[in-house]
N, C-alpha and C positions, 0 to 999 in steps of 0.2 A: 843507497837511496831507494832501497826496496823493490828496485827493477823495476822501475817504470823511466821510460827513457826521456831525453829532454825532449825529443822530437814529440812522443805521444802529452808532455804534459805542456809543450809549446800547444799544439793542435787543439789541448782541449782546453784551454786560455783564449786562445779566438773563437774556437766553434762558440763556448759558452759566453762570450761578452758580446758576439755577432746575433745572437741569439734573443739576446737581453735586449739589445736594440743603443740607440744613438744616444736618448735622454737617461740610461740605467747603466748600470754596475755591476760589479761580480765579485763578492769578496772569497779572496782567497782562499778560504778556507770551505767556499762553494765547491772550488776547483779540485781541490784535495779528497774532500767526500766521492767527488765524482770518480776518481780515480781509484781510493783503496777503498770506498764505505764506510759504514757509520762508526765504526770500530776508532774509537778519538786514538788510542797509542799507535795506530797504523795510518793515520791521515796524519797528527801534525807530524810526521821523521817528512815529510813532502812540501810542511811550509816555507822550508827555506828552500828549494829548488824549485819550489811554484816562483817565490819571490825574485830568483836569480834570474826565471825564463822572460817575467812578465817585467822585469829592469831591459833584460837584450831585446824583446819585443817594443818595449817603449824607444829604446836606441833606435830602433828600426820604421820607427812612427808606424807600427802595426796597433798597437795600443797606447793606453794614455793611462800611468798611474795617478792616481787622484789621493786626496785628503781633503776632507773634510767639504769636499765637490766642487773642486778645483784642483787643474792640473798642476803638478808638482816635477824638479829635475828628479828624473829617477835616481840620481845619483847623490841626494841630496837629501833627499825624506827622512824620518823615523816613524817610526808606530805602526798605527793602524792605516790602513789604506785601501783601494776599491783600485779594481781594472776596468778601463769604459775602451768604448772604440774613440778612436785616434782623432781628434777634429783636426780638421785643416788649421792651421796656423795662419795668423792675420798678420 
């Protein structure tokens, strides 16, 4: 996984979606740049382990996976998707 740990790519999953604000998003592939840079063969080996942190983060109602801008079971999705902060539940 290119040595970046799940702790530092959890952290920067919330720093960056906390940052974006309540009504915005962060796609994945935000989070990856941020971590190895622009270097595309060194950011996507990190899409699937962004995807794995920002599934246990949504478990955790720290964030909220989305499609198509609406919340999704993290455990249920396919495709393309955005990370937002967590709304409360109605």
């Amino acid at each position: 996984m290119s040595g970046i740990s799940r702790t530092v790519i959890r952290d920067t999953i919330e720093t960056m979606v906390a940052a974006r604000g309540a009504d915005k998003t962060v796609c994945p592939s935000e989070v990856a740049r941020a971590l190895a840079g622009t270097d595309e063969k060194e950011w996507r080996k990190l899409m699937a382990p962004i995807r794995a942190e920002a599934i246990r983060l949504a478990d955790e109602a720290r964030v909220e996976i989305r499609r198509k801008g609406r919340a999704v079971d993290p455990h249920a999705f396919k495709g393309i998707y955005r990370v937002g902060v967590a709304r409360p539940s109605s």
